[in-house]
N, C-alpha and C positions, 0 to 999 in steps of 0.2 A: 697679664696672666689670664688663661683661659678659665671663664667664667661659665661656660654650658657647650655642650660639644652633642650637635646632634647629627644621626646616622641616616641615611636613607639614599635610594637610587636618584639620580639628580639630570640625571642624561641617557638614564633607558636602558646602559650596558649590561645591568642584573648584578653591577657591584656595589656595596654599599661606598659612598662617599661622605666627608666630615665637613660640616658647619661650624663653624666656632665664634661662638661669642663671648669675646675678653668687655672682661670690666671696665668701666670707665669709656668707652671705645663706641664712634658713630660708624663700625666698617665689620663689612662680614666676608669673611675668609671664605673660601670653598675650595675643597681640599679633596681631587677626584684619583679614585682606587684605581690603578692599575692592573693589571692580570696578574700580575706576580704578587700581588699582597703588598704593595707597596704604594705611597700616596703620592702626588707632585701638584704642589700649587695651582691653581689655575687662574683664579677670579678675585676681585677685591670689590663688593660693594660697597661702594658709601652711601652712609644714611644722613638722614637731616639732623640728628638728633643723639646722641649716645643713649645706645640701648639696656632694656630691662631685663624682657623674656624674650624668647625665639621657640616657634614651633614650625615645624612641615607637615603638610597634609594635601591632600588631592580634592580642594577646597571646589572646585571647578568642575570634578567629574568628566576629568581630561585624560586619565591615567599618568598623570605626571605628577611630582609634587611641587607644591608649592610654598612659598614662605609666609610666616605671618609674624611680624614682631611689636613688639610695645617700647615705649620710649620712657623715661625715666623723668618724673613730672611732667607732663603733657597727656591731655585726656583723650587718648584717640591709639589706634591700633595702625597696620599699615600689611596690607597685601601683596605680594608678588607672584603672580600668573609666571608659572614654567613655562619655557618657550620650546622645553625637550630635548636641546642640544646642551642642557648645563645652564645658557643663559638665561635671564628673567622678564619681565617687562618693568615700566616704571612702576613703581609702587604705591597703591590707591589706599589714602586714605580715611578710617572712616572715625567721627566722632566719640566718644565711648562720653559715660555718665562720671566717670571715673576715673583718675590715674593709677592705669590697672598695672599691679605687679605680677599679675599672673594671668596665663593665658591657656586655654585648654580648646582641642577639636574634638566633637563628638557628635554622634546621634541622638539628640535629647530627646525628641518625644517619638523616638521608634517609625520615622517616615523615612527612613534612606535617605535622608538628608544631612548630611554636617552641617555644625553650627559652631562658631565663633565663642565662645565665653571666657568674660575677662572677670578678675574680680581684685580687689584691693586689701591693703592692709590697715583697719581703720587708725 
């Protein structure tokens, strides 16, 4: 069952395309919009791990987006670099303090910079 379904251009065409992350599940769908308002499968990532949260954001300052997800008890986050055609590269690692259930991108201290922030449920 689809657990979080997110929107965004994924391949540059200016139509939004669907991410989906089902429960229990180490694999991310992506799901790209057609002209006509209609979606057709494309890509199946697997992950190491069955996942928590999923965000996209243009982490990189590529004008592409990119993925960011959390894994469900494991203290660490995991990145994937847009390649711009839809596909992604491998996905980078990075430790966290935490096994975070929540994951947010934003500009925290006002430098044009995004910033990664996870946070847990104690």
């Amino acid at each position: 069952m689809p657990f979080i379904v997110i929107e965004g251009d994924l391949n540059g065409d200016h139509y939004g395309n669907m991410i989906i992350l089902y429960s229990s599940s180490p694999q991310i769908p992506i799901y790209f919009n057609t002209d006509n308002e209609t979606f057709i499968f494309v890509i199946m990532y697997h992950c190491k791990e069955i996942l928590q949260r999923l965000v996209v954001a243009d982490v990189d300052d590529d004008d592409k987006l990119d993925i960011i997800v959390t894994y469900i008890g494991f203290n660490n986050i995991a990145k994937s670099f847009n390649d711009g055609d839809g596909t992604f590269s491998k996905s980078t690692t990075y430790t966290t303090d935490c096994s975070p259930d929540f994951v947010a991108i934003g500009n925290i201290i006002n430098d044009n910079a995004l910033y990664i922030v996870v946070a847990n449920i104690l």
